[in-house]
Structures are given as structure tokens and as C-alpha cells.
C-alpha positions, 0 to 999 in steps of 0.5 A: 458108266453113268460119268462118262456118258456125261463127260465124254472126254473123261480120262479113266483112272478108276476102272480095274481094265487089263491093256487092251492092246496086250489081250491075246487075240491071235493066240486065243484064236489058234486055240479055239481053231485047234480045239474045233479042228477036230470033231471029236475034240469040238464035241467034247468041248461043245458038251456039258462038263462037271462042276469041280471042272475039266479034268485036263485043265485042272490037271495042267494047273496042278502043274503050273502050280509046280513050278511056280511054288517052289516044287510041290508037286508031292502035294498034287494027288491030295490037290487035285480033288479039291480044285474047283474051276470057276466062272472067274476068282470073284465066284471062289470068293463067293463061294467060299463065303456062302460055304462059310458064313451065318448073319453076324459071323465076322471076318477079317480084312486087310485096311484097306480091301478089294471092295467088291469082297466087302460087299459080298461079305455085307451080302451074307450079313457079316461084321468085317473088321479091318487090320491096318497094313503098311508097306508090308502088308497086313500087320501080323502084330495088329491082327493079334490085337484084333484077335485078341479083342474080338476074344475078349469081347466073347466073338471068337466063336463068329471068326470064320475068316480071314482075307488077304491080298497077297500080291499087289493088292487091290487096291493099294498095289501092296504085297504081303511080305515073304517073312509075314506069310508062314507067321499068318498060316502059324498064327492063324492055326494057333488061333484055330486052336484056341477058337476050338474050330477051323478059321480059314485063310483066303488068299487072293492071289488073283495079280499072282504073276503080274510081278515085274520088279523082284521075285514073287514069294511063295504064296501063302498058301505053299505055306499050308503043308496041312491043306487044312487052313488056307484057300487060294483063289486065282484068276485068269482075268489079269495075266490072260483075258477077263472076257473069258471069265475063268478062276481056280480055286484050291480048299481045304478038304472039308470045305471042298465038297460043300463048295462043289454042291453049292456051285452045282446049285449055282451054274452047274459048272463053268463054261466047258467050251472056254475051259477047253480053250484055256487048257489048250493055251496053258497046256502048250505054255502059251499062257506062261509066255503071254504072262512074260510079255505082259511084264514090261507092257505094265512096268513101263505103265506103272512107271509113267504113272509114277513119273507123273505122280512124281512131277505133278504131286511132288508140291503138295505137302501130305500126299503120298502114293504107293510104289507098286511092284507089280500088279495095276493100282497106285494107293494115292494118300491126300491131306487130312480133311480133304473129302475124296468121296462120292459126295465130296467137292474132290470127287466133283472137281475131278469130274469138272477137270475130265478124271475119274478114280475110285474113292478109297472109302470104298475099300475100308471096313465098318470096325474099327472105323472112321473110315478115312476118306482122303484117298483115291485108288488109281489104276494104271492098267486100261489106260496109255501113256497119254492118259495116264499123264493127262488124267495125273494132271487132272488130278493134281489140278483138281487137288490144288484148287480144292486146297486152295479152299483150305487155305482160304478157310473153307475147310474141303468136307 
């Protein structure tokens, strides 16, 4: 906020904003209006709800998750009692850690992560260790290295978690693969076992949905025919409007209960008024159809940032990018020794060419550390064409003039 207040013509690439041209204005509208069309419906709408959340709207998400996860709906009865609507995906984040975590108590992440989770971590005084990914996503081979160490290093007592990203993660654009999900939910289990109490599984599945090349994997969590291991988050602020502030989220029994309490201690329940909305726009498959529209809208941005990146970058030796199937964020790789961070001389030139993005160190955990500081999260998802080009240009000028140091002999750091 603060940078674009001072360069007026700043071109954002760092903000995680949906496109604003594709918010469903009118649809929303029709919802609203049939909802207060009635009294007896308006009052309802209008009045306090429960904690957990309206009963018809996690009904119809039961549903929705019938038919996008290959038609578990025999799961539904057990479900339905652990669903919890909430006031966005970031608070079943939340609120899963303050159910789960004591200062010292360790989780684990993917290298690297949404970094607003490592910051909640660090709220609740946890040691997040990072496993590394590749185009695969987390590797399961690396996490049991991880396990194995922190085993025998005498912690295994503190792993309470586990947190993945399961669809182009934010912020690397990755997805985990098909053939690593049920050997996450196996490994984990054994794990369990081995620990002599519970380590969860959280799956942010909040860009679910948002898959415009190939088809989506079942999630990890259909992957929990037990229930008893993987919490899903999702979130209605990517696929509909994040304006309405609106996530879900599925735990396991015993953990179910103590988020209830704990968010009836926090807000008493989400917003009834907008849950009511969102049940009417889901229920009459409104939102199922916006999500359909929204594919080619971001494809076709994906596509122009990669075009961009492509022509612009494709001179540099050393810099790469990721190649997202979904979702709104590139993972740009820059040459060791570059310094992409707050402090770095890249940063600054980037401000000086009018461009902003969000240093990758942001996303990396303390452990194993360093953390690399040679990469940049791109978002694709607020800006048009125009700006995703000029702000890729941008970019690649501000890189080459930072090179330009290197090669002169003043090492970029």
C-alpha cells in the first residue's frame, strides 16, 4: 500500500486479487433480492445463526463435494457434524492451529508456502520445518528424512501437523501430484503410529476448482476413508468473491468439537446474512457455473504472463519460472546471488522501473534454512494483459540492470 502511494504508476504483480471484471456482481444481486424477496426468508437471513454454520448451506456443500470428489456421498452422514462455515479459509487455518498447538510444537511445510500460514504458525510459537518440492509437489521421500530426523533428534512428540497445498500452491503455482496424495494420507498414519498420538494432515485446497488444463486429482482428503487424519480447508474467496469472506472446513471428529468452541469464542458464528446468500448461489448451481466461466478468463492470464516471461526472460542464464495449470501465481527463480528481498538492491530497482511482487523468502521456513533469497512470487490473477506484460517487462529490465552489477564485479546482495 505504502509503495503504491509512492509510485503512482506502479504495475502490481505481488497482490493475491481475483479479476475484478469477473466478480459476479449481478448474480450476487439476484441472490441477495431472492433472499429478501420474502420477509420470512429476509428474517431468517437477517437473525443470528449457529457456529458450526447454516444448516442448508453445509448441506448443499456436502453435495458439492459429492460430485467433485468422485462420489462419496456415503461419507455425508459422519461429515456433516464436523463442517464448520467460516469467515474465510484463513480462519479454519487458524483455527485449526489454536486447537492443535503449545509454544514449541512443531509443523511441517512444504518449501516454499503460503506465507501468511507461517506467520500464524509463529503466532502460536511453533518451529515450522520446511520439506523441499519439485514439480510434483511436496516430496514424500524428503519428508520422511524430515520425520525420520526430527525422530531422532527426540521431537516427535511435538509434530502436530503437517500442511500442504494441494492445488497450484500459493505461491509456487505447483499441485501435488495424484500418486503422492494417498502415500501422504499412508505416511502420515504410519507416522501417527509410530509418534503414539494423532499428526494431522491440513489441506488447503482454497484454488480447488481453479484448474483450467487437465483434471483436478481427487483431493487429499477423499484420500481419509477414516475421517481421522486429514482436515480440508476451502474457500469461496478465489472461485466466487473474497469481498464475501466466506471458507468451510471439514476436521476430524475429535478435533471438531474443539474448533466449534473455539470460534464461538471468536465471532459467534460466521456472517448468517452472507451464508444465505452463498447457499442460494451454490444451491441453484450458480456457483458451479461461475467457477466454469472463470477458467478461460485465467488461462488466457496465465498464458500472457507466460508469453511474457517467455520473450522477456528467455535471455538470462539461471532464471526460471514455473508453469501453473491452474490457480493465479507464477514461481520466478532468479540467479544465485541476486538478493530478491525487502532489502535487496532488486526489490528497490523494481520500485524505480514502476513493478512490484512478493520476495520469495517470504514463503520459506526458519529449518532447515538458509532460506534462498533469489525469487519472486508473481500473480497474475487482478492484473489485465496490458499489465501483465508491462509489469514482466519491468521485471526483466530491473533484472538486467542488477546483473549488469554482477558481471561489473559488484556482487548483487
Amino acid at each position: 500500500m505504502h509503495s503504491a502511494l509512492a509510485y503512482p504508476d506502479l504495475v502490481s504483480l505481488a497482490a493475491g486479487f481475483v479479476d475484478l471484471d469477473s466478480l459476479p456482481v449481478m448474480e450476487t444481486k439476484c441472490a441477495i433480492d431472492a433472499v429478501l424477496g420474502e420477509a420470512w426468508s429476509g428474517r431468517r437471513a437477517l437473525q443470528y445463526g449457529t457456529t458450526a454454520g447454516d444448516h442448508e448451506l453445509r448441506t448443499h456443500l456436502l453435495r458439492l463435494l459429492d460430485r467433485t470428489e468422485g462420489g462419496q456421498g456415503w461419507r455425508s452422514a459422519d461429515v456433516l457434524p464436523r463442517l464448520v462455515v467460516t469467515n474465510g479459509s484463513s480462519q479454519v487455518l487458524y483455527l485449526t492451529l489454536e486447537a492443535l498447538l503449545d509454544p514449541g510444537d512443531l509443523v511441517i511445510v512444504e518449501t516454499p508456502t503460503y506465507f501468511v500460514f507461517l506467520g500464524m504458525a509463529q503466532t502460536r510459537g511453533a518451529n515450522v520445518v520446511g520439506v523441499a518440492t519439485d514439480d510434483g509437489g511436496m516430496r514424500i521421500d524428503v519428508l520422511e528424512r524430515t520425520l525420520e530426523s526430527i525422530e531422532a533428534r527426540g521431537d516427535l512428540g511435538r509434530l502436530k501437523l503437517i500442511y500442504t497445498i494441494s492445488e497450484h500452491a500459493n505461491p509456487s503455482g505447483v499441485t501435488l501430484a495424484a500418486d503422492r496424495r494417498s502415500r501422504l494420507v499412508e505416511t502420515v498414519r504410519t507416522w501417527s503410529q509410530r509418534r503414539g498420538g494423532p499428526i494431522y494432515i491440513l489441506e488447503d485446497a482454497a484454488y480447488r476448482g481453479l484448474t483450467f488444463e487437465g483434471e483436478e486429482s481427487p483431493s487429499v482428503w477423499s484420500h481419509d476413508a477414516a475421517g481421522d487424519t486429514v482436515i480440508l480447508a476451502r474457500s469461496f474467496s478465489k472461485t466466487l468473491s473474497p469481498g464475501l469472506k466466506l471458507g468451510w472446513g471439514i476436521w476430524p471428529g475429535e478435533l471438531a468439537e474443539a474448533v466449534r468452541d473455539l470460534k464461538g469464542n471468536h465471532d459467534f458464528g460466521t456472517s448468517n446474512f452472507v451464508q444465505t446468500v452463498v447457499s442460494k448461489l451454490v444451491g441453484d448451481g450458480v456457483y458451479e457455473r461461475h467457477i466454469e466461466a472463470l477458467k478461460p478468463v485465467y488461462r488466457r492470464k496465465r498464458d500472457v504472463m507466460l508469453e511474457s516471461l517467455d520473450r522477456y526472460f528467455g535471455g538470462f542464464e539461471g532464471v526460471s519460472w514455473t508453469r501453473p495449470r491452474g490457480g493465479l501465481f507464477v514461481w520466478l527463480t532468479m540467479p544465485e546471488g541476486l538478493d530478491s528481498s525487502i532489502d535487496g538492491p532488486f526489490y528497490q530497482r523494481c520500485l524505480e522501473e514502476g513493478v512490484l511482487y512478493v520476495p520469495g523468502e517470504l514463503a520459506m521456513a526458519d529449518e532447515p534454512g538458509p532460506a534462498p533469497r533469489n525469487h519472486a512470487r508473481l500473480c497474475f490473477g487482478v492484473g489485465d494483459e496490458r499489465q501483465l506484460i508491462e509489469g514482466t517487462r519491468r521485471l526483466a529490465t530491473a533484472l538486467g540492470a542488477c546483473l549488469d552489477l554482477v558481471v561489473a564485479g559488484k556482487e548483487v546482495v
